[in-house]
C-alpha positions in Angstrom: 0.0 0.0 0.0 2.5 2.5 1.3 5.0 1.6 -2.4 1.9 2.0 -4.5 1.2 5.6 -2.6 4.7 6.8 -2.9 5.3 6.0 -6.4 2.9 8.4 -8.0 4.4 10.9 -5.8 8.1 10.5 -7.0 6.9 10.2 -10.7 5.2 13.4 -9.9 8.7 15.1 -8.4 10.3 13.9 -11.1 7.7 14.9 -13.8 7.4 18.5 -11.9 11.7 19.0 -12.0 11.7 17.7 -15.6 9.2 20.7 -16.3 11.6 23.5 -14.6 13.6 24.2 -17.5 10.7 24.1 -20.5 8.7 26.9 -18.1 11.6 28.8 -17.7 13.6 28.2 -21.0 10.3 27.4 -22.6 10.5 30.6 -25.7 14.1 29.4 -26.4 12.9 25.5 -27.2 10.7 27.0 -29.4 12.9 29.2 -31.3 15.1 26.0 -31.4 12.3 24.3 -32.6 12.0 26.9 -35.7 16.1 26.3 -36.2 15.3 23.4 -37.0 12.9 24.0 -39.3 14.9 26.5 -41.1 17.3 24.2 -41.7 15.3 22.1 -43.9 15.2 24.9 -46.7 18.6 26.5 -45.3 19.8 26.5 -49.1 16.7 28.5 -50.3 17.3 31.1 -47.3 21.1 31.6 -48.8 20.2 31.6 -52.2 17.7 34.8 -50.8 20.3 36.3 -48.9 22.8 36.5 -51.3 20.6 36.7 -54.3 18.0 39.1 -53.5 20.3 42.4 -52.7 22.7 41.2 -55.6 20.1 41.2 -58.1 17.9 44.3 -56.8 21.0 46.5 -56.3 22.1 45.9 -59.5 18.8 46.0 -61.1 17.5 49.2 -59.3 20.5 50.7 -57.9 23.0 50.2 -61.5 20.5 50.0 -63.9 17.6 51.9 -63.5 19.7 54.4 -61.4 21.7 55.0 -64.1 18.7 55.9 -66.7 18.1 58.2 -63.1 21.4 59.9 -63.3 21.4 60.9 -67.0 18.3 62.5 -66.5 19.2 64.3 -62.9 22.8 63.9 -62.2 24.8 62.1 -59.8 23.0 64.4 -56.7 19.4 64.4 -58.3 18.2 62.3 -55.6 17.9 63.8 -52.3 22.0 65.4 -52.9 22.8 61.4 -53.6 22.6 58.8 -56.4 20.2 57.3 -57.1 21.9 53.8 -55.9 22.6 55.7 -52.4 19.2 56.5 -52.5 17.5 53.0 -53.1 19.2 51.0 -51.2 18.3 51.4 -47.4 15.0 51.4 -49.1 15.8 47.7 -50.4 17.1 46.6 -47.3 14.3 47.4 -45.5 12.2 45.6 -47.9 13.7 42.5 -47.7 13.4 42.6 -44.1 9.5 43.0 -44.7 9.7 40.3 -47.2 11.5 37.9 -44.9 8.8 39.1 -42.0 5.8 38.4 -44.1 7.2 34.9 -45.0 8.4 33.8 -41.6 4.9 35.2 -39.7 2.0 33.9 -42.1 2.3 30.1 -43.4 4.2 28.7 -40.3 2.2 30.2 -37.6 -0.9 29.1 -39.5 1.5 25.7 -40.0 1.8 25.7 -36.3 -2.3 26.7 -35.4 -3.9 24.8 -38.3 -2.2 22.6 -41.2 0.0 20.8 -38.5 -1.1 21.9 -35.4 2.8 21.6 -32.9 1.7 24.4 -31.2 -1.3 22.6 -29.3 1.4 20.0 -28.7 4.3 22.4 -27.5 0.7 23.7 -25.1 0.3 20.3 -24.1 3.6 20.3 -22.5 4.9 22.8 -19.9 5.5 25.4 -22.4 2.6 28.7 -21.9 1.0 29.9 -25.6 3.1 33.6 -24.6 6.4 31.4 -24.7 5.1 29.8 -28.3 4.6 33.5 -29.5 8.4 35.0 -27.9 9.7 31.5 -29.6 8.8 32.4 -33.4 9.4 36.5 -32.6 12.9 35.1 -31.6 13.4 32.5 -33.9 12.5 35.5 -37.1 14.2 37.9 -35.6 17.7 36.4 -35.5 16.3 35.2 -39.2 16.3 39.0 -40.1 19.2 40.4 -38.5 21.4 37.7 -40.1 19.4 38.7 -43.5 19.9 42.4 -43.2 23.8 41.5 -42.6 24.2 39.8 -45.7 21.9 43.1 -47.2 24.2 45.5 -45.6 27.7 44.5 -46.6 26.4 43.6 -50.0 25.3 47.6 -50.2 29.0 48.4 -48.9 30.3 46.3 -51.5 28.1 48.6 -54.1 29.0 51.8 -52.3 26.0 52.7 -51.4 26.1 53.2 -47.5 28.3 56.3 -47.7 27.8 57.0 -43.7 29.8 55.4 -41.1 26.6 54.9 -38.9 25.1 53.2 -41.9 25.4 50.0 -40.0 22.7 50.7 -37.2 20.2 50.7 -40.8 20.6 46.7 -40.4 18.7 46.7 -36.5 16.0 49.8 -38.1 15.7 46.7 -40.9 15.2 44.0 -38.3 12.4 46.3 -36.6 10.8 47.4 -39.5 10.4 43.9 -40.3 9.3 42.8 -36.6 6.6 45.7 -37.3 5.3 44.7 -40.0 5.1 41.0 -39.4 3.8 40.8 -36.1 0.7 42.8 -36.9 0.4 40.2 -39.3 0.9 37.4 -37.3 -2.0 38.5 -34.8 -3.8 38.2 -37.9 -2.9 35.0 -38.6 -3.4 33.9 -35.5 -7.1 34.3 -35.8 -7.5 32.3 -39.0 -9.5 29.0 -38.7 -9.3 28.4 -42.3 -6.6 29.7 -45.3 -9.4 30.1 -48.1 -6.5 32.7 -49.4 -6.5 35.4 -46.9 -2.8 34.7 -46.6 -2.3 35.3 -50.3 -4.7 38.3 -50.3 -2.1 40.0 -47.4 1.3 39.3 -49.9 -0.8 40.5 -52.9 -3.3 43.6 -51.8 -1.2 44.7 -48.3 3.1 43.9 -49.3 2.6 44.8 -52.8 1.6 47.6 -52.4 3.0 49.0 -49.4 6.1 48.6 -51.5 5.5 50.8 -54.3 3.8 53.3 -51.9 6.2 53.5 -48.7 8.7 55.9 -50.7 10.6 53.3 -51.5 11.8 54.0 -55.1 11.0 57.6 -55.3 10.2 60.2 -52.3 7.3 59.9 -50.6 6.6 63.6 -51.6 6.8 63.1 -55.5 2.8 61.0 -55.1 0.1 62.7 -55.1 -0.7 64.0 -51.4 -4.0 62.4 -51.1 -2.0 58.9 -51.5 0.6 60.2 -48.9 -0.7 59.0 -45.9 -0.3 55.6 -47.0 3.3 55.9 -46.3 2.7 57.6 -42.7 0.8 54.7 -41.9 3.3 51.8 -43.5 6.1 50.5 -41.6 7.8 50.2 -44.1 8.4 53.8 -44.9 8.9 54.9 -41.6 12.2 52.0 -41.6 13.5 53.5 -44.8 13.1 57.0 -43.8 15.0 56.4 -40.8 17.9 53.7 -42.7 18.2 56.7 -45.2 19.3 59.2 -42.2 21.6 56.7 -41.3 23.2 55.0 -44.4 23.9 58.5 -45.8 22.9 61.4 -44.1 19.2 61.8 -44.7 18.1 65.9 -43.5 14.8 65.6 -41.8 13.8 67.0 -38.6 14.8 65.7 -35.4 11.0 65.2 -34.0 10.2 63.3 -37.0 12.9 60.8 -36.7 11.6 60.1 -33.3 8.4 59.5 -34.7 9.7 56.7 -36.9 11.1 55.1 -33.7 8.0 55.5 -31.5 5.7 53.8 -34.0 8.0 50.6 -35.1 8.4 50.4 -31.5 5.1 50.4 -30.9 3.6 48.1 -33.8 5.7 45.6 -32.5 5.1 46.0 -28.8 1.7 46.2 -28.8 0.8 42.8 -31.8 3.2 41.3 -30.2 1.4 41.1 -26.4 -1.9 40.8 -28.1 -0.9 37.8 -30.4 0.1 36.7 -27.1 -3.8 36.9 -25.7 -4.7 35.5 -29.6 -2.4 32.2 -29.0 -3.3 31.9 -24.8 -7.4 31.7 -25.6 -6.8 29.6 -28.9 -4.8 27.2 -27.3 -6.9 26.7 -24.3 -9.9 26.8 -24.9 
């Protein structure tokens, strides 16, 4: 009687010290989790790396910028090339582009198609530690990308300043602020009956064309201009511009640009937390 009483208990000691380290550690087995994951389709993600800013630099930056500087000059752009010019703007895109791929089909992987994240619920891992694991997991996804980006530009010439390397973390948050908004989206799917494809097509795409990216935000016509007030995306390249070469804008409205990437990303990321905590237990 007294073996049979005692044995539950010690299975329950040991199950209860076994659990210390996934309730504590719990975010960091989940970004490992996504590693791992990565790793399956490492080669596509260095292929991107290395392709993307090869190609679009020398695409947009050569090519088109030099149709740009026949026209306007070797200063026509804001006092820079053209190249100068584009390029934060292309770094902070990827960064988007990497954030929009990395927050839609694997958390709706994780929710829906195969649902790990119910499992990684099941055990002593909390739905907030799921949601910290993928924003962990992406981020070092984007910094590492923005890297790449970055000494690919210096390579081109076209990250004049020498506090052009701070654009790669204004990349990385740009990206967190546009993907985690997205993410609490996502999070609320049941189905995919193409919403996801919708968000690439009718919310990336354009936010693209419209953020400033390839011409100033001032050359469209003002009653389109609020679209880039309201896009991440613009607010990033505005501020990797000021750093990479020396972008004049008032000091109130780089502050601006700060505050709200900060605060897209704060404030998705805690409610995505709610999203994933009444989804997972319900």
């Amino acid at each position: 009687m007294t073996e049979a009483m005692t044995l539950p208990a010690d299975e329950t000691r040991i199950a209860l010290a076994a659990a210390v380290k996934p309730r504590r550690f719990g975010a960091w087995y989940v970004a490992e989790h996504r590693f791992r994951v990565m790793r399956s389709y490492l080669q596509t993600l260095l292929l991107t790396a290395f392709g993307y800013p090869l190609l679009y630099l020398f695409a947009m930056g050569i090519g088109l910028g030099g149709l740009v500087t026949q026209n306007l000059g070797d200063e026509g752009i804001d006092g820079v090339s053209y190249l100068v010019f584009v390029a934060p703007a292309l770094l902070c895109t990827a960064a988007v582009t990497v954030a929009s791929e990395e927050f839609t089909y694997p958390v709706m992987l994780g929710f829906k198609w195969n649902p790990t994240f119910f499992g990684m619920n099941a055990a002593p891992i909390a739905p907030g530690q799921i949601i910290d694991g993928i924003v962990i997991s992406v981020t070092a996804r984007l910094l590492t990308a923005s890297v790449i980006y970055y000494v690919i530009m210096l390579l081109f010439g076209a990250a004049p300043s020498p506090l052009g390397f701070l654009a790669i973390f204004v990349a990385t948050l740009g990206g967190l602020a546009f993907g985690v908004p997205i993410m609490a989206y996502v999070s609320t799917l049941e189905q995919d009956t193409g919403q996801l494809a919708l968000v690439m097509r009718f919310v990336l795409l354009p936010m693209t064309l419209f953020s400033g990216t390839f011409f100033p935000l001032s050359a469209m016509p003002w009653f389109l201009q609020w679209i880039g007030w309201l896009s991440p995306l613009w607010h990033a390249t505005e501020l990797s511009r000021v750093l990479t070469y020396g972008a004049q804008e008032p000091i109130w409205l780089t502050v601006t640009h700060i505050l709200y990437l900060v605060a897209l990303f704060v404030v998705f990321w805690m409610w995505t937390r709610r999203i994933a905590a009444r989804r997972l237990n319900k």
